[in-house]
C-alpha positions as CSV (number, residue, x, y, z in Angstrom):
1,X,-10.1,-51.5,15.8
2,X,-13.5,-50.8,17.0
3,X,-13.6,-53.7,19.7
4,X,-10.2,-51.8,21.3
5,X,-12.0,-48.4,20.9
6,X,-15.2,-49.5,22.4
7,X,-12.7,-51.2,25.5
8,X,-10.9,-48.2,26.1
9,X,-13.6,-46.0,26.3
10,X,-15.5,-49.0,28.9
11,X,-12.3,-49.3,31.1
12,X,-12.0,-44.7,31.0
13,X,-15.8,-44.8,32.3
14,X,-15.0,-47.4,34.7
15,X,-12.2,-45.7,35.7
16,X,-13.5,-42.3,36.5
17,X,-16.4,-43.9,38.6
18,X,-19.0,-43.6,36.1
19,X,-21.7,-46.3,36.6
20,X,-25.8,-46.2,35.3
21,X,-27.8,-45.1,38.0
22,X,-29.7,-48.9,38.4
23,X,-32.4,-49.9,40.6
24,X,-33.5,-47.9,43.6
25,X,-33.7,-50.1,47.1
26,X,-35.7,-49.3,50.1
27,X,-35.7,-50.4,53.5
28,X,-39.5,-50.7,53.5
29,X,-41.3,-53.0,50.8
30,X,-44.7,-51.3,50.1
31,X,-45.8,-48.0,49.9
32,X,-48.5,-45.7,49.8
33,X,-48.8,-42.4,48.0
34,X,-51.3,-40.0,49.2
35,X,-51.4,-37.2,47.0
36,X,-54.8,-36.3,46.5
37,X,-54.5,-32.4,45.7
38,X,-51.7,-33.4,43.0
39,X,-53.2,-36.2,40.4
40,X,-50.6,-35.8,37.9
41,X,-47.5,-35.7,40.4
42,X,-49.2,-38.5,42.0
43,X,-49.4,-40.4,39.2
44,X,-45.5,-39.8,37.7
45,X,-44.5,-40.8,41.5
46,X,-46.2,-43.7,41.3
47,X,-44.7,-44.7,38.1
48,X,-41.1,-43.8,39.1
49,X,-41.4,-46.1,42.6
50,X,-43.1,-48.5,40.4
51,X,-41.1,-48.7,37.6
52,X,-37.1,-47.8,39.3
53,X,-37.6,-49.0,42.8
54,X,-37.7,-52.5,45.1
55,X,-40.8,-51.7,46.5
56,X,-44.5,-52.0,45.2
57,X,-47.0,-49.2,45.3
58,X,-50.3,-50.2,46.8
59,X,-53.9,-49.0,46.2
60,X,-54.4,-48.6,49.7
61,X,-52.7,-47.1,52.8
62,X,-53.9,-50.0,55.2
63,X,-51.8,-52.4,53.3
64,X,-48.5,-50.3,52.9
65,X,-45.7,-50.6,55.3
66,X,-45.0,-46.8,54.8
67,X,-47.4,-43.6,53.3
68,X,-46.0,-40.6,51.7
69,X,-48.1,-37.9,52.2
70,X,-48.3,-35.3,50.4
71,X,-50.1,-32.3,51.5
72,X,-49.6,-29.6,49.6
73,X,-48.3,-28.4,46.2
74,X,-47.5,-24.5,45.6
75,X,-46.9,-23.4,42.4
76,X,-45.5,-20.0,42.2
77,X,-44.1,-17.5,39.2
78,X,-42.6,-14.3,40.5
79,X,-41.4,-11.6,38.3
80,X,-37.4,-11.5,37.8
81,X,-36.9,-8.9,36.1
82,X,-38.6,-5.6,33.9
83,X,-37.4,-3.1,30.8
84,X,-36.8,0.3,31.2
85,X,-40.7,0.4,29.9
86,X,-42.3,-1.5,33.3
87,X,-42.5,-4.4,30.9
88,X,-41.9,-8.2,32.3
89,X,-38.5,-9.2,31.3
90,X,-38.3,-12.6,33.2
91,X,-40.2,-15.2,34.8
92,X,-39.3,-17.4,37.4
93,X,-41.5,-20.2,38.4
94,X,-41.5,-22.2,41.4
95,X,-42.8,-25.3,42.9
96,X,-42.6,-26.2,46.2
97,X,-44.0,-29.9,47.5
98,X,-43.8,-30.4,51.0
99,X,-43.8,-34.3,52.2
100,X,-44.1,-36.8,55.0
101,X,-43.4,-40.2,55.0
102,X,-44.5,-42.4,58.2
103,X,-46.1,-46.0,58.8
104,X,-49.5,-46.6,59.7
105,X,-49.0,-46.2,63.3
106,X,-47.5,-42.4,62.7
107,X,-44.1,-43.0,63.4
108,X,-41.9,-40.8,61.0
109,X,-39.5,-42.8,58.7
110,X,-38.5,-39.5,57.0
111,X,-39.0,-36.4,58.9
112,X,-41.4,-33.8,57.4
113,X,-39.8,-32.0,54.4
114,X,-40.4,-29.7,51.2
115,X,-38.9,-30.2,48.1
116,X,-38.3,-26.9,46.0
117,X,-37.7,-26.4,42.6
118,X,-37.3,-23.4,40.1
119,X,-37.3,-22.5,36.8
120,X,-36.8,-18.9,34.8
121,X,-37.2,-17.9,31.8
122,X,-37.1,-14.7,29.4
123,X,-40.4,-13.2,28.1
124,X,-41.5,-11.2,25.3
125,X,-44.8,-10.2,24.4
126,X,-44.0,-10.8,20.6
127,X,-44.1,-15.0,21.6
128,X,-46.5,-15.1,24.1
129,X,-48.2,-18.9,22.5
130,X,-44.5,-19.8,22.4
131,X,-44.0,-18.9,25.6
132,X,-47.0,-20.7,27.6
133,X,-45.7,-23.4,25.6
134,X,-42.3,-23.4,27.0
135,X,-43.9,-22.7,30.8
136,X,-46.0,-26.0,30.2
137,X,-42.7,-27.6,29.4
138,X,-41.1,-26.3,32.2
139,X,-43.7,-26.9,34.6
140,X,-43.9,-30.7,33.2
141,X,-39.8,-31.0,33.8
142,X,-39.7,-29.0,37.4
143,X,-42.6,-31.9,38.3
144,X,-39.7,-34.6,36.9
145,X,-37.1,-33.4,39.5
146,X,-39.6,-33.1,42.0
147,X,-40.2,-37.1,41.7
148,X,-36.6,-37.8,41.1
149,X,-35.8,-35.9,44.3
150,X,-38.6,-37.6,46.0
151,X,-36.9,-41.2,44.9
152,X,-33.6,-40.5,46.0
153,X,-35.0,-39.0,49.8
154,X,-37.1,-42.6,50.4
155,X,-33.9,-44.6,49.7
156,X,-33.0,-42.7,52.3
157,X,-35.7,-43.8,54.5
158,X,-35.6,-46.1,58.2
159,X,-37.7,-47.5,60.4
160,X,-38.1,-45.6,63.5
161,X,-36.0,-47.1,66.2
């Protein structure tokens, strides 16, 4: 009974065109990340294309066949929305990470680009510890899509013709 349950629910997920997300390939073999004025996103990329991807991060940009630069990381939190009292209602915070990926001789595999990514959330004075807690959390997730979106745009990625 639970060998035929565990078969029909295989052959509905194959069915629909569910599959695991699997190993990332990329037309170039190594790479290096240059993302000085961001350790930690530097340091979750380099796990992600290390630990999902065909190629091999290297320590050094003179022996990677592409470098993803990354110049500059904003992080932003505007105000959403206020009470009838002028108090702060919701945040929204925002991170934008603008890229380039090229080889050693400058030619663009990727054209220049920015990934943006935002978060809100409610606020109320009464749970302000709560709250920087749930911002940290936030700001630690929005830097998660930032690397998954960063993955998916260097599979994406050709040598310059």
């Amino acid at each position: 009974m639970r060998v035929a349950a565990a078969l029909l629910l295989a052959a509905a997920l194959g069915g629909c065109g569910f599959h695991l997300r699997g190993q990332a390939t990329y037309t170039f073999h190594t790479i290096f990340v240059n993302a000085a004025g961001a350790p930690t996103l530097a340091n979750a990329l380099k796990h992600a294309l290390s630990d999902t991807g065909s190629a091999t991060v290297t320590d050094e940009a003179a022996k990677a066949q592409v470098i993803l630069d990354i110049p500059s990381v904003v992080d932003d939190k505007e105000v959403l929305s206020l009470s009838q009292s002028g108090a702060v209602r919701e945040y929204e915070l925002v991170r934008v990470v603008s890229f380039r990926v090229h080889d050693a001789d400058g030619n663009d595999w990727l054209p220049a680009g920015q990934v943006v990514v935002r978060r809100s959330y409610t606020f109320n004075e009464t749970e302000v510890l709560a709250r920087e807690a749930q911002e940290q959390r936030l700001l630690r997730e929005m830097t998660q899509d930032v690397v998954s979106q960063l993955v998916r745009r260097l599979q994406a990625a050709h040598k310059p013709a």
